[in-house]
Structures are given as structure tokens and as C-alpha cells.
C-alpha positions in Angstrom: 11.2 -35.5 20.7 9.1 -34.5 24.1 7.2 -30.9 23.7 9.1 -28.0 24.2 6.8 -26.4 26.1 3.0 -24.7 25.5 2.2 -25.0 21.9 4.4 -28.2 21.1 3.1 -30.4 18.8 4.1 -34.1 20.6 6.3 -36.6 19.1 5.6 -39.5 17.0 6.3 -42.4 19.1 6.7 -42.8 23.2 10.3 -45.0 23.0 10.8 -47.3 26.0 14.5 -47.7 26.4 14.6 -51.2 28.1 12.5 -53.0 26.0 12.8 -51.1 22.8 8.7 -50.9 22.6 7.9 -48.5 19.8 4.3 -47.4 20.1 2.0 -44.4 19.1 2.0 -41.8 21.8 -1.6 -41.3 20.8 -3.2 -44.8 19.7 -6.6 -43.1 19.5 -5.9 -41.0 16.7 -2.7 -41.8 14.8 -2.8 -40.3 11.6 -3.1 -37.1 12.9 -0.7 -37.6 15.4 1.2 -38.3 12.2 0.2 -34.9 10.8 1.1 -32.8 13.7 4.4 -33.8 13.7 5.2 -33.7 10.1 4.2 -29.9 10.8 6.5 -29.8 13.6 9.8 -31.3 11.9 9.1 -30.2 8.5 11.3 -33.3 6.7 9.1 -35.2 4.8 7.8 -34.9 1.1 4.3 -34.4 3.2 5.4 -31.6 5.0 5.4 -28.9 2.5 2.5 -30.0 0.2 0.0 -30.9 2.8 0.5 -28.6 5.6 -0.2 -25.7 3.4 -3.4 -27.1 2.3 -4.0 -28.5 5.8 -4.1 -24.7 6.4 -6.4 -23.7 4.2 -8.8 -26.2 5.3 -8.4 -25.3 9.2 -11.6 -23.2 8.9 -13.6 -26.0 7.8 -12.3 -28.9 10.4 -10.2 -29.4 13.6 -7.8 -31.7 14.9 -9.5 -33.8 17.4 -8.6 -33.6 21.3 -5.6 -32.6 22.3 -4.2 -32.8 18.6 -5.7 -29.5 18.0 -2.7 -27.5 16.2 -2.5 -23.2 15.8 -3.3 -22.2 12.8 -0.9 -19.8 12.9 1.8 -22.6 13.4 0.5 -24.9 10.8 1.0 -21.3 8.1 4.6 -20.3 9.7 6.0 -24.2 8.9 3.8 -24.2 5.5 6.4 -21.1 4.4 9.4 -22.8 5.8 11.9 -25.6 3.9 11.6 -28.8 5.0 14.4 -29.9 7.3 15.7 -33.1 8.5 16.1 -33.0 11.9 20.0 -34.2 12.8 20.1 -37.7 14.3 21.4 -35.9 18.3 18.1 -34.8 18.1 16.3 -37.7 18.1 17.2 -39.0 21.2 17.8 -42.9 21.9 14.8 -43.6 19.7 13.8 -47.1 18.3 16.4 -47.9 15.3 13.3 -48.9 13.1 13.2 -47.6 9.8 10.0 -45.6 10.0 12.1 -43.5 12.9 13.8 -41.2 10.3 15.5 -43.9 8.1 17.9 -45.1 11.0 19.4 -48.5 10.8 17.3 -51.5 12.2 18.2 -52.1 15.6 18.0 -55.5 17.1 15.7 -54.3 20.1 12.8 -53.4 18.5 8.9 -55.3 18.6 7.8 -57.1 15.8 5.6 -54.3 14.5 8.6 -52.1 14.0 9.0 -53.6 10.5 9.3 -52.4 6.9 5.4 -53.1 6.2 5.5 -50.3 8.9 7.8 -48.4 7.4 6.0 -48.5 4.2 2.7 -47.3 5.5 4.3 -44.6 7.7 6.5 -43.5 4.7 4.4 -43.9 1.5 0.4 -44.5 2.7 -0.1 -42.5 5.8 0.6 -39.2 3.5 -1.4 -40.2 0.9 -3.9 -41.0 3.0 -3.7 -37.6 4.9 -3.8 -35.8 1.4 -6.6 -37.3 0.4 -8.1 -36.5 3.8 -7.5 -33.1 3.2 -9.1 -32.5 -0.2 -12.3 -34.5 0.6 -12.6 -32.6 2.9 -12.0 -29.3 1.5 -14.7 -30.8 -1.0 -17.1 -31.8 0.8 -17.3 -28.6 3.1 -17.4 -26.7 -0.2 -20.5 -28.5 -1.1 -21.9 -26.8 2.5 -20.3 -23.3 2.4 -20.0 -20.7 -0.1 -15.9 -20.7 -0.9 -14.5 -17.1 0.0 -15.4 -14.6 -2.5 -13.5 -12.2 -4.1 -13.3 -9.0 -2.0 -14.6 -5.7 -3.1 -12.3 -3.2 -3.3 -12.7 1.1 -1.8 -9.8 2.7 -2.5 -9.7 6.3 -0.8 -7.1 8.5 -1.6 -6.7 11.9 0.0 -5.2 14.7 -1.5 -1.8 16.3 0.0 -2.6 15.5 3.7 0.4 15.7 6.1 1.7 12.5 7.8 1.0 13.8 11.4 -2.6 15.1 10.1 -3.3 11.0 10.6 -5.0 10.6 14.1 -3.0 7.0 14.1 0.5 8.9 13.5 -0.2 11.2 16.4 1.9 9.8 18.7 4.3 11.2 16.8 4.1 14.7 17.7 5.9 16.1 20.5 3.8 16.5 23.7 3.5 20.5 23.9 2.3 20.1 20.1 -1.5 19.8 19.1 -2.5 19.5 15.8 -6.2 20.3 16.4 -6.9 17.4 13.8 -10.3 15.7 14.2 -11.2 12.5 11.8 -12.8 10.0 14.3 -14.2 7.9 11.5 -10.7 7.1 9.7 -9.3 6.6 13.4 -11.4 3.9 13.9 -10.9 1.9 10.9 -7.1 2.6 11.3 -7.4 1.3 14.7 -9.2 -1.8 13.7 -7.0 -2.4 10.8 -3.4 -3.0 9.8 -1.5 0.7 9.6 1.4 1.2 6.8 3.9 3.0 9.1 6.7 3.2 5.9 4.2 3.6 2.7 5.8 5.6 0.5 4.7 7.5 -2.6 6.3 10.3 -5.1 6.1 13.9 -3.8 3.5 15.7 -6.2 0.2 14.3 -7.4 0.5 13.8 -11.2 3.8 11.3 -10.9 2.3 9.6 -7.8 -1.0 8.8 -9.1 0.8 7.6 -11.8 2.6 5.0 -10.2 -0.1 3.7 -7.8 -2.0 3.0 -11.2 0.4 1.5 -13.2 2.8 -0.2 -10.9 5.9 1.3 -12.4 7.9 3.6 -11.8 6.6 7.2 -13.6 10.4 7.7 -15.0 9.9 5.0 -17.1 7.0 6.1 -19.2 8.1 10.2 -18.4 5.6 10.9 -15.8 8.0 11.9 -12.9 8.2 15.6 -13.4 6.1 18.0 -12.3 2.3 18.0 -12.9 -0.5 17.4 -15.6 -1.9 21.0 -16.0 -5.0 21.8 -17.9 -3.7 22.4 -20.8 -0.9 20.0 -20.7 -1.2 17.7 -24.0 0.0 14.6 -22.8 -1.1 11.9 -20.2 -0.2 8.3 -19.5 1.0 6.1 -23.0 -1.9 3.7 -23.9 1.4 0.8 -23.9 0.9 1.3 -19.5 -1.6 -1.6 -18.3 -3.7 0.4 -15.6 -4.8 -0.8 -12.3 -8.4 -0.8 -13.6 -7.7 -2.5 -16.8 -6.6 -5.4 -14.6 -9.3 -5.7 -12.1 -11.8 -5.8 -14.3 -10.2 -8.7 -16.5 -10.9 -10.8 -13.0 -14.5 -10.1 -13.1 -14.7 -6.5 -11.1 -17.1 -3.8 -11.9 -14.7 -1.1 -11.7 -15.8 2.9 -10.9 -13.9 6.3 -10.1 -15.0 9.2 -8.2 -13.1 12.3 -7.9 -10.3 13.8 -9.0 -8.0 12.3 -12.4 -5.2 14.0 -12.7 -3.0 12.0 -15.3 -4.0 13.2 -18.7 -7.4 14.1 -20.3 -6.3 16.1 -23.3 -7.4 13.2 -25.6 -10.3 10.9 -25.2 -8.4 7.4 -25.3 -6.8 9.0 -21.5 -10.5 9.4 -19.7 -11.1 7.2 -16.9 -13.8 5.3 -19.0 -11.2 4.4 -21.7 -8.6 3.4 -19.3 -10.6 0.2 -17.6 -13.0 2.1 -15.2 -16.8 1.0 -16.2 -17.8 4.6 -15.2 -16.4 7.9 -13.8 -17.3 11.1 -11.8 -15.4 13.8 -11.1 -12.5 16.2 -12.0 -10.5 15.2 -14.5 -7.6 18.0 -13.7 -5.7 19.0 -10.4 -7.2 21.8 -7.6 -10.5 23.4 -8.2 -13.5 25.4 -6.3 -15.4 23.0 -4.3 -18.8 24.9 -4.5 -18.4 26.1 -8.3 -16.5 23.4 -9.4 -14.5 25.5 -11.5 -10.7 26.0 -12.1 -8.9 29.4 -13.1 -6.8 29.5 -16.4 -4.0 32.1 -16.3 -5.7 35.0 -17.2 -8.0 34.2 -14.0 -11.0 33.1 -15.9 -13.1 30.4 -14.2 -14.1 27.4 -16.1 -16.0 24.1 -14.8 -14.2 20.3 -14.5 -16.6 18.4 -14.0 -17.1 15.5 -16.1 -19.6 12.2 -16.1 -17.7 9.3 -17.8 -16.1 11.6 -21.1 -19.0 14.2 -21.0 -19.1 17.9 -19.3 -21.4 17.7 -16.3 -22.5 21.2 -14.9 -25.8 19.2 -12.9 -24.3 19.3 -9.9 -23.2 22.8 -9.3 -23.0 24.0 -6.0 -22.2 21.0 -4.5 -19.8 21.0 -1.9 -17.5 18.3 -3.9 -16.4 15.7 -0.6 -20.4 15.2 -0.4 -20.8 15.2 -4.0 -18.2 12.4 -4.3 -19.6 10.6 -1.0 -22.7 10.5 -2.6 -21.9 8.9 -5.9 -20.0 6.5 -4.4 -23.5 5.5 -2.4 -25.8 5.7 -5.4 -22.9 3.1 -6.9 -22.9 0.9 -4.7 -26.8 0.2 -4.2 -27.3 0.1 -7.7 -24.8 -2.8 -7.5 -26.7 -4.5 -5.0 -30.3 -3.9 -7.0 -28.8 -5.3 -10.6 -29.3 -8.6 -11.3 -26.2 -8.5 -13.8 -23.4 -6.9 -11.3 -24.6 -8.5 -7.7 -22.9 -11.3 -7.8 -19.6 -9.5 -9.5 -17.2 -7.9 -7.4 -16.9 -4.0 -6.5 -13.5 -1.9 -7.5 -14.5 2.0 -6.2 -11.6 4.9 -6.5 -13.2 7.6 -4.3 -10.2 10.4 -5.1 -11.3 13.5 -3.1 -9.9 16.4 -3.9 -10.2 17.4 -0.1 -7.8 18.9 2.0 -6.4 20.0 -1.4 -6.8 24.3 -1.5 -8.3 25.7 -1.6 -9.2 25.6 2.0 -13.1 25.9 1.9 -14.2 24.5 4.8 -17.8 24.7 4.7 -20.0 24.1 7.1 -17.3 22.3 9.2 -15.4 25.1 9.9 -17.5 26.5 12.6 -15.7 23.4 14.5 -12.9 25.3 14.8 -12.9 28.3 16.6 -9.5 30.4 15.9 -7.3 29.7 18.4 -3.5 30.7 17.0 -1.6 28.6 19.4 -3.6 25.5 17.6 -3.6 26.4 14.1 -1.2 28.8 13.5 -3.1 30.3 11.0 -6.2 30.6 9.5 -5.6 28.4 6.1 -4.6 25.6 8.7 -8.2 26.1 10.3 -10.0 25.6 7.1 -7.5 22.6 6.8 -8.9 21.1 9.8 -12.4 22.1 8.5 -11.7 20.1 5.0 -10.4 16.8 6.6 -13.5 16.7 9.1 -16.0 17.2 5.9 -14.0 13.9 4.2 -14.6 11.8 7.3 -18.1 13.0 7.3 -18.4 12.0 4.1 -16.3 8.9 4.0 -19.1 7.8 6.9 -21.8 7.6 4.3 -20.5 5.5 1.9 -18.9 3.2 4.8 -23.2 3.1 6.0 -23.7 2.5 2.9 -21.4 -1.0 2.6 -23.2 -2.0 5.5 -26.6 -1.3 4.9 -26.5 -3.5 1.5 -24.7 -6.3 3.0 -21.2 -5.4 1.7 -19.4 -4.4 4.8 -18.4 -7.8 5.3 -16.1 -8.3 2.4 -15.0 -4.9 1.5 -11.4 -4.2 1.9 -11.2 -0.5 2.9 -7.5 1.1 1.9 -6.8 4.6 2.8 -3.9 7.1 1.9 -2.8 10.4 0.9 -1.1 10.8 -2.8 2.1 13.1 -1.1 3.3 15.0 1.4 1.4 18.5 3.2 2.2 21.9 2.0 3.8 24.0 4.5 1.0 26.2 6.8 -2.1 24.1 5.8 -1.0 20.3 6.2 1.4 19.2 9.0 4.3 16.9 8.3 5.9 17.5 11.4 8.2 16.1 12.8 9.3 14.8 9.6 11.5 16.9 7.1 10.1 18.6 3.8 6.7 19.1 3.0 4.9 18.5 -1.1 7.4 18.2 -3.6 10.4 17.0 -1.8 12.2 13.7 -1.6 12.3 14.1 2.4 10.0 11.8 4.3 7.5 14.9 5.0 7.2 14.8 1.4 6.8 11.4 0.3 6.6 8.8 3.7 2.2 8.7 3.4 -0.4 8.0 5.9 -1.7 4.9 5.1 -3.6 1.7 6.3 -6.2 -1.0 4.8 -9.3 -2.3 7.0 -11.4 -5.8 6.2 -14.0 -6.8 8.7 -13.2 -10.5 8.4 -9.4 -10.3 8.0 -8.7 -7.4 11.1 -12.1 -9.1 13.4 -9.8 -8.7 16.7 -7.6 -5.8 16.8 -5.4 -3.3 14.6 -1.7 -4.1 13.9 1.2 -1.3 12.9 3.5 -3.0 9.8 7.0 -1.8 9.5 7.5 -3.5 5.9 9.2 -1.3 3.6 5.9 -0.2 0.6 6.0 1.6 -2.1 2.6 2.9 -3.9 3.8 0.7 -7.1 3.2 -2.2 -4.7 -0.8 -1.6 -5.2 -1.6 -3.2 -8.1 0.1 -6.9 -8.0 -1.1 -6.6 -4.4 -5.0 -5.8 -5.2 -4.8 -7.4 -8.2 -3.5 -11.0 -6.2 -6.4 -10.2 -3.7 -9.0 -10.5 -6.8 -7.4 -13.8 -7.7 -4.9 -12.8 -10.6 -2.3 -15.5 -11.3 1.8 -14.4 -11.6 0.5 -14.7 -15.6 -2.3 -12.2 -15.6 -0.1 -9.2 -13.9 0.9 -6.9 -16.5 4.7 -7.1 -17.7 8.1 -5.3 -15.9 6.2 -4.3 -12.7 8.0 -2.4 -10.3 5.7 -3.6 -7.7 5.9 -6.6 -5.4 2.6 -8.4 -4.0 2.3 -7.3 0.0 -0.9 -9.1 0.6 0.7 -11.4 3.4 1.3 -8.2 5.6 -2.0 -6.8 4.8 -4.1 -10.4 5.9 -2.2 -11.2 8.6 -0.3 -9.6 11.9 1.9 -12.4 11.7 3.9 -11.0 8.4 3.7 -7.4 9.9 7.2 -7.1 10.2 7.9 -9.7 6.3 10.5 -8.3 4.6 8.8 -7.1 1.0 11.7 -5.7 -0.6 15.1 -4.2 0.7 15.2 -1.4 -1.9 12.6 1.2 -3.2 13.2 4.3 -5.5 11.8 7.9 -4.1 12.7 9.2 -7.4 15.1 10.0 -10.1 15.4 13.5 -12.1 17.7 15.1 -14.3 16.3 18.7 -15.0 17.1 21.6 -17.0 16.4 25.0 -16.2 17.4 28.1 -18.4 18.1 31.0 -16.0 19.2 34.3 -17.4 20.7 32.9 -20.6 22.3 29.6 -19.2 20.8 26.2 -18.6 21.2 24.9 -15.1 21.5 21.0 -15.0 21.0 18.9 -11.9 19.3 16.0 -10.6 16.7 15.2 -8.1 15.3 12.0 -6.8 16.3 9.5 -3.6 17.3 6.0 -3.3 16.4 3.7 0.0 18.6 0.7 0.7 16.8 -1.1 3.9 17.3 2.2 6.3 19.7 3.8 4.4 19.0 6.9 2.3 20.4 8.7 -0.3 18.7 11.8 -1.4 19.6 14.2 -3.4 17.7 17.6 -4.1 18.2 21.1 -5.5 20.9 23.2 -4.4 19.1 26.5 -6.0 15.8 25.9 -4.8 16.1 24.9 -0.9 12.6 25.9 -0.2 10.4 23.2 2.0 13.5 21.4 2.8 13.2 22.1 6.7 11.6 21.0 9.8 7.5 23.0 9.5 4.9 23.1 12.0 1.7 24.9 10.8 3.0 28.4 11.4 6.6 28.4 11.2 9.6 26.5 10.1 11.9 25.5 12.7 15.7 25.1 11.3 17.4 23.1 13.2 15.1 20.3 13.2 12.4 19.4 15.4 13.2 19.4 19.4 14.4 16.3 21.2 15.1 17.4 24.9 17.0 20.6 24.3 18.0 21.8 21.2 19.3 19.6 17.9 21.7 21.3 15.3 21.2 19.2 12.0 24.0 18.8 9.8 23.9 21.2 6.4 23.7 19.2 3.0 26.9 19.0 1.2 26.8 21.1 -2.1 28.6 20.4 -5.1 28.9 23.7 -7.0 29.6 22.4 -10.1 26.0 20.8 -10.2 23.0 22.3 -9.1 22.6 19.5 -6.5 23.0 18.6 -3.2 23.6 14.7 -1.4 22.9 13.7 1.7 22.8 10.1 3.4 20.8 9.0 6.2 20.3 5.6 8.1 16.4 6.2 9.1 16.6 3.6 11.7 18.7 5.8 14.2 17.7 9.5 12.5 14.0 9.2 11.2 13.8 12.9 11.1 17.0 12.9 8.9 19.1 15.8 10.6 22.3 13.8 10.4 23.9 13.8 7.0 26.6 10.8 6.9 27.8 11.3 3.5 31.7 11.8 4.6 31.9 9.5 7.5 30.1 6.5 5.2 31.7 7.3 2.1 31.9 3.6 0.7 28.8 3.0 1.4 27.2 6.4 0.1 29.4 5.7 -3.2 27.9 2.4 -3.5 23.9 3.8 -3.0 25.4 6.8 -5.7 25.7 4.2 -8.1 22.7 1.7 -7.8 20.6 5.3 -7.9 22.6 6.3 -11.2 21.6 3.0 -12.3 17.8 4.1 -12.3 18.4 7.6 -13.6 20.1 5.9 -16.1 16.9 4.4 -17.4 14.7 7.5 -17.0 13.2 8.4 -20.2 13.3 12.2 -21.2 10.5 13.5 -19.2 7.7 14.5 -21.6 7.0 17.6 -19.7 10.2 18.5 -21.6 9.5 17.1 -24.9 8.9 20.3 -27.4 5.6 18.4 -28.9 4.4 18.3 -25.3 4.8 21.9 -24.2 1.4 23.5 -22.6 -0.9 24.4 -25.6 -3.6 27.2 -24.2 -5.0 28.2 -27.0 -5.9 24.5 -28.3 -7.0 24.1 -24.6 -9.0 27.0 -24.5 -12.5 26.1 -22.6 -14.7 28.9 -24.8 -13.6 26.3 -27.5 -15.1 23.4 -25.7 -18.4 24.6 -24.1 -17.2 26.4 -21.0 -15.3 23.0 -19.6 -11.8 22.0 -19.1 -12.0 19.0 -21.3 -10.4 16.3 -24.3 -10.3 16.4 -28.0 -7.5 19.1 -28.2 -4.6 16.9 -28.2 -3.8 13.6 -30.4 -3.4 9.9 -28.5 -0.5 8.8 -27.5 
């Protein structure tokens, strides 16, 4: 078959009609003339084994001449079935047997034989596979075979979609957010950006799921917060993120703020896979004093160094107290002899641009200006994500300096959505706590130096923060066997290496949540359910019908209505209440309404009926959440800090 065009990759044999000649269209190099085609018609039993190793070898040799063959052909055909090409296809072709198993024709040269046929069939792969693995061999015995990557996870905390510099495009033109973060823009443009990441819409239940893989209504996680003197955190039966990476060799650290339990030592950081562990080990807190109010307003400190109290630090501005633990990790890395040659797993959780909103020395870069920020708590907003690029800078130097940078993998998010009047979510609906995209779609996008060396990429594939740990743990070379059991998560790393896969279909589905509540108001318990359920670009959500708060359209100093403006005015449709619940449905197809104003609920009624039951299906398997549970009720007095040395601290509460 002749080339189709730029890029082909030649035919086997040049056939001459008349004489019925069959002879290599290349006779200098016929084996891999062999090769290249096998990748181009995919049919033989050589086609799917040795292609996909030929790839993986295309760093270490090249096809000579004009047999040279794009590596990103060679990996599209290694991921397709082999397939026969149909006999119209082949032309007028020599009937010889090597020719696709046609029947012997009478015009064919005496070296169109079965011998041929033979070596072309049987040898010439064999041959070519054993080409392939000397010389994946050989070159390994001359270069250092890719390493295992080290790992810097950075997760903000409640920063608004539109607060990314890469997601400002998405603002309307007359809009300025005032947001400056050149540091993360960089990387972001460098790297490949997670335009539909998706997390849960408060910190406790989405932390939970990017550390466990699952699902936090599985294990009871999914409602509402860890408090400081909540006695309960996540069951010692959930495999954690950490736990994994360091069974494949990684020296594993976190920095920053916890948030999933600390009532009891067995839920510390330290005793949940993490070598060592800095930082708060409960939600918001004072990022000079480092302290947290109970309810009676008194301060107490959070601070902890792996499961002890640490009040050394005090003072600290907290985003360069993180920064710089992070730094003194990583050279110490470097200078032992024991952990060099391991590789690096950092959680840097700030607590920044969290409230409070304590600026610091970065809020002189904003002078007021109302028409920008709206109001003052958006300035010092502005002033808190500046301090964590700042900051983030160090420990990026730092990678670099020690001869890291080169095999770091960099991922960056937010946990949830932006409160209303500090973070900006804009144009997307809701805001922190709500199944709306404001709420739960997340900034998000992962930088290597040697896998994003030309340019950034956008990836439309539908993730899900459960989708982290197969993902990183694949990336540190953990077999299908080694993954923990009943993961929600699916492995992504095909969109993260390569702009190729940017648009790969990871999965179809994803759950945003699933709630049934109780609330006792004056005498009566109020039942209703919350969550969301996303079929490809179809929505279902369904939210509180008493508690419509944050369910609009917010800029950073007021809420606009009817939705955010799309030349002239947009009236979007009102939810449709059912009064015997406390609930409210709504459907949307996010392709054609990403802002969600349209509710389709009565003119897609078979389909909404259809998402309404594959949602019930989840909620079905929800566990009772344990923030309900009467054995996990808030305990105070056992959590009192004068009982425990001034801190918020464990060893109040028993394991779980």
C-alpha cells in the first residue's frame, strides 16, 4: 500500500504488475522496513508485542534513513488492536504467501516461495524482538534506566477556580480579579492543566478522598468537618496514599495542615505512612501565633512535629514556615547517604488563602482599590496567595539547586471551592460547601521538566481527586497487585505524560457526593439528601431546599442572581423543589451550560430518572456518617487543651 501522505510508513514490497516481481521497496534495510509496516497495519502477532517495546526503546536507537518512524505513531498503534487489513486494500499485489496469506499466484519470481514466507512470517519477528531487547540491554548497560520520580504535592486551601492565573480567561473582559501568582503561572504554563479536576466541597471529606482513593461515604467521612475536638478520624482498615508510596521505596514527608483526625495517636501523619510531619494537625488557625480559638474564644497552639507539641516556631508567618521545612527536607535528602538514592514523596498542605486573611508583608501589594477587590478581606486574599507563590519559589530553588528539579513531578491544587467575598469562583456557580462547580470543579495541573520540556497542554479528561493515588502510586512503579483493594480511583498517568492522551477518556462517570442528613429544627427532624452525580456532561445535583445559601453566581463583592452575564442579560432557571423532602434536583449537560443556569429536569425526564437512580445506587452504599454516630459526638471537655499542655492535640479519644 503507497504512503498516504507525510508521516506514512511505506509498504512492504514495490509489486510490478507485468512481471509479477515481488521485491523489497527498501533492499538496504529490510527488516526494518519490515518493522515499520507491521506498525502501520497492525495484523501480525508482531504488531502488538513488539511495537510497544519498540517504543520504549525509541530513546535509546533510531530507525535508519528514511525508515525513521514518530514516536508518537509507533505509541498510538502500540494501544490499538491488531487489524487485518481487507484484501481491496491491498491492491493487485503479488499472490505469494508472505503477501498477507493470499493464494499462490502463478506470476510470481522464484523467491516468492514458502521458505520466504516462513522467514517473513515466523523469523523476521523473532529476529526483530530479539533486536529490540539487546538493545534495550545493551543501552541499559550505558545509561542509567529512568528513575522513579520524586513526588511535591501542593495543595492549597479553599482557593477559587478563577483565582488560577491559567483559568483567567475565564472571566469576563470588564472583570479583574487582581490575582497575582507568577510562579504557579509558569509551571501551569509549562505543564499539563486539569481543566475538569474535581474534588468534594469542604476540606475534611476531600482530603479524605485524595488520600485514600475512595469515596469518603464509604468509610463516613463525607459530612461536614473534623473539628478539634471531634473524636474520630479516618478507620485504620483505609490504605493511605503514604502507606503506599513508601512500600515502593519513597521517603515520604508532610508539611502543613492535617485535617482528617488527630484525636488518637494511631491517626497522626507519622502513623499513617508519612516518615515525618510538620504542621497543623486541625482545620484554620493564626498564621503568626499558630493558635486556634475553642468556643469559649480561648487561643490554644496546633502545632505539632511528627506526634509531639511544637511551640519553636512561634511567630512564624506559617506559608514560610512550611516553605522552609519542605527546603531543610529536601537537602537533608540529598546530604544522607541512606535516602539519596530513594525517592522523594513531599505533601506541602498550606493552610494559605484559608482565613483568616493575614496577609503580611504582601499586602502592601495591594493598594485598596474597591472596583478590584470588592472588599477588604478579598485584598488580604490576594495578599495570602502572593505569600504561597513566594514561598512555593523556595522550595522549587531548592529542587534545583540539589539536582532534583529534573525528576520531580510538581502537582498543584486546591482541596474545594472559594468562600464567597475572599476567593473568586466566578463565573462558575456556588462557592465552599456546595455540589455546584464553584464549589467542587478545582484548579489544578502537574509540571515534570523532562515529561512537559516543550510546551504546556490543557486536558479535558473527566478527574476526580480519588484518581491520585493509583495515578502516583503507578508513577512510583506499583503493579495492578500492590494498589490497595475497592479503589474508586482510575490510574490517569497517560494524560499527565503525554499531550497526545489529553483529551483519553478516564472514566465516563464520577460521584460529587452523596448525603442523607438529619436536622432537628424546632422539635421535628428534617430529612434530605445532598450530593451530585456526573454522567460524561450530564449533571444531576441535588442540594438543600432550606439552606439555599452560596448557591448563586458571586463575584468578590456581590452575588449576581441571575447568573453571570453573557451579552445582555441571562435569567437562569429556579431549581425544582419537592416539598415533601428538604431537597431540591436539578440537571444540567455542562457541555452546552458550564455555568449551569439551565435546569433540564422536566424536558429530559427519562434521562434525569435514569442519573436519579444510578445516584441512589451510591447513596445507597453510604455508611451512616460518623459525624452522626452518638459515640462520635464532639467531646470538649476530653479535648480540652489545659489538659494537654496548652496544644490541640491526641490521646483523648480511643483508635478506631
Amino acid at each position: 500500500r503507497p504512503d498516504s501522505g507525510p508521516g506514512g510508513l511505506g509498504n512492504v514490497h514495490s509489486v510490478e504488475r507485468n512481471t509479477g516481481d515481488c521485491r523489497p521497496a527498501d533492499p538496504a534495510h529490510p527488516p526494518f522496513g519490515f518493522l515499520r509496516t507491521t506498525a502501520r497495519l497492525r495484523y501480525s502477532m508482531f504488531s502488538t508485542v513488539a511495537v510497544k517495546k519498540t517504543f520504549a526503546a525509541s530513546n535509546l536507537f533510531d530507525f535508519p534513513g528514511s525508515l525513521n518512524v514518530r514516536r508518537s505513531q509507533l505509541y498510538t498503534y502500540a494501544n490499538e488492536a491488531p487489524r487485518r487489513p481487507a484484501e481491496s486494500q491491498l491492491g493487485n499485489r503479488c499472490r505469494c504467501p508472505h503477501n498477507h496469506g493470499i493464494a499462490m499466484g502463478t506470476g510470481c519470481a522464484p523467491r516468492c516461495s514458502w521458505g520466504r514466507a516462513i522467514v517473513s512470517f515466523i523469523l523476521m519477528p523473532v529476529m526483530a524482538e530479539i533486536l529490540v531487547q539487546s538493545t534495550i540491554v545493551v543501552s541499559g548497560q550505558n545509561q542509567d534506566l529512568p528513575k522513579k520520580p520524586n513526588i511535591l504535592f501542593v495543595l492549597a486551601d479553599d482557593m477559587g477556580f478563577s483565582d488560577a492565573p491559567w483559568n483567567k480567561h475565564f472571566l469576563p473582559s470588564w472583570y479583574e480579579s487582581g490575582i497575582l501568582a507568577p510562579n504557579l503561572e509558569k509551571l501551569a504554563s509549562k505543564g499539563v492543566i486539569f481543566d475538569q479536576m474535581y474534588a468534594l466541597p469542604k476540606c475534611t471529606p476531600s482530603r479524605a478522598a485524595l488520600l485514600t482513593g475512595r469515596y469518603p461515604h464509604r468509610f463516613g467521612m463525607h459530612v461536614g468537618n473534623v473539628r478539634p475536638d471531634t473524636p474520630y478520624g479516618i478507620p485504620q482498615r483505609e490504605t493511605l496514599l503514604p502507606e503506599v508510596m513508601k512500600r515502593l521505596g519513597y521517603r515520604t514527608h508532610h508539611i502543613g495542615k492535617w485535617h482528617v483526625g488527630h484525636c488518637n495517636r494511631t491517626m497522626l501523619p507519622t502513623e499513617r505512612g508519612f516518615d515525618t510531619s510538620f504542621g497543623s494537625l486541625v482545620g484554620s488557625f493564626n498564621y503568626f501565633s499558630h493558635v486556634q480559638r475553642d468556643i469559649q474564644k480561648r487561643s490554644f497552639k496546633v502545632m505539632h512535629n511528627g506526634t509531639d507539641p511544637s511551640d519553636q516556631h512561634t511567630n512564624e508567618y506559617s506559608t514560610h514556615l512550611f516553605s522552609r521545612i519542605a527546603v531543610d527536607i529536601i537537602h537533608k535528602h540529598v546530604q544522607s547517604q541512606e535516602s539519596r538514592d530513594k525517592p522523594l514523596f513531599i505533601n506541602l498542605y498550606y493552610n494559605a488563602p484559608h482565613s483568616p486573611m493575614q496577609p503580611g508583608v504582601y499586602g502592601q501589594f495591594f493598594p485598596w482599590h474597591k472596583r478590584i477587590y470588592g472588599s477588604h478581606r478579598r485584598r488580604g486574599y490576594l495578599g495570602l496567595m502572593l505569600g504561597m507563590d513566594t514561598a512555593l519559589k523556595w522550595v522549587l530553588d531548592a529542587l534545583k539547586t540539589t539536582g532534583m528539579w529534573n525528576n520531580t513531578l510538581i502537582v498543584f491544587s486546591s482541596d474545594n471551592g472559594a468562600y464567597p467575598g475572599t476567593g473568586l469562583n466566578y463565573p462558575l456557580r456556588g462557592a465552599k460547601g456546595k455540589y455546584y462547580e464553584g464549589g467542587t470543579r478545582m484548579p489544578s495541573f502537574a509540571y515534570h521538566p523532562q515529561w512537559h520540556n516543550v510546551s504546556g497542554y490543557r486536558s479535558n479528561a473527566l478527574l476526580h481527586f480519588v484518581d491520585w493515588l493509583p495515578t502516583l502510586a503507578t508513577l512510583g512503579g506499583a503493579r495492578q497487585s500492590q494498589l490497595p483493594r475497592q479503589l474508586d480511583g482510575v490510574d490517569f498517568s497517560r494524560v499527565l505524560k503525554s499531550p497526545i492522551n489529553r483529551g483519553y477518556m478516564i472514566r465516563q462517570n464520577m460521584l460529587y457526593g452523596a448525603i442523607v442528613y438529619r436536622k432537628k429544627v424546632k422539635g421535628r427532624v428534617s430529612k434530605g439528601i445532598k450530593g451530585g452525580y456526573r454522567e460524561r456532561w450530564w449533571k444531576l445535583v441535588v442540594e438543600s431546599r432550606k439552606n439555599p445559601i452560596r448557591e448563586g453566581w458571586y463575584t468578590v463583592s456581590d452575588k449576581i442572581s441571575s447568573g453571570p452575564p453573557s451579552n445582555g442579560s441571562v435569567t437562569a432557571s429556579k431549581m425544582q423543589y419537592f416539598p415533601a423532602w428538604d431537597q431540591s434536583w436539578a440537571l444540567f449537560n455542562l457541555r452546552t451550560d458550564p455555568y449551569e443556569q439551565n435546569n433540564l429536569m422536566r424536558t429530559q425526564q427519562r434521562l434525569f430518572l435514569e442519573l436519579r437512580r444510578r445516584f441512589y445506587r451510591h447513596l445507597n452504599q453510604a455508611v451512616q456518617p460518623l459525624s452522626e454516630k452518638e459515640k462520635y459526638k464532639n467531646r470538649p471537655q476530653d479535648a480540652d487543651p489545659e489538659n494537654h499542655g496548652g496544644f490541640w492535640t491526641h490521646g483523648w479519644c480511643e483508635a478506631m
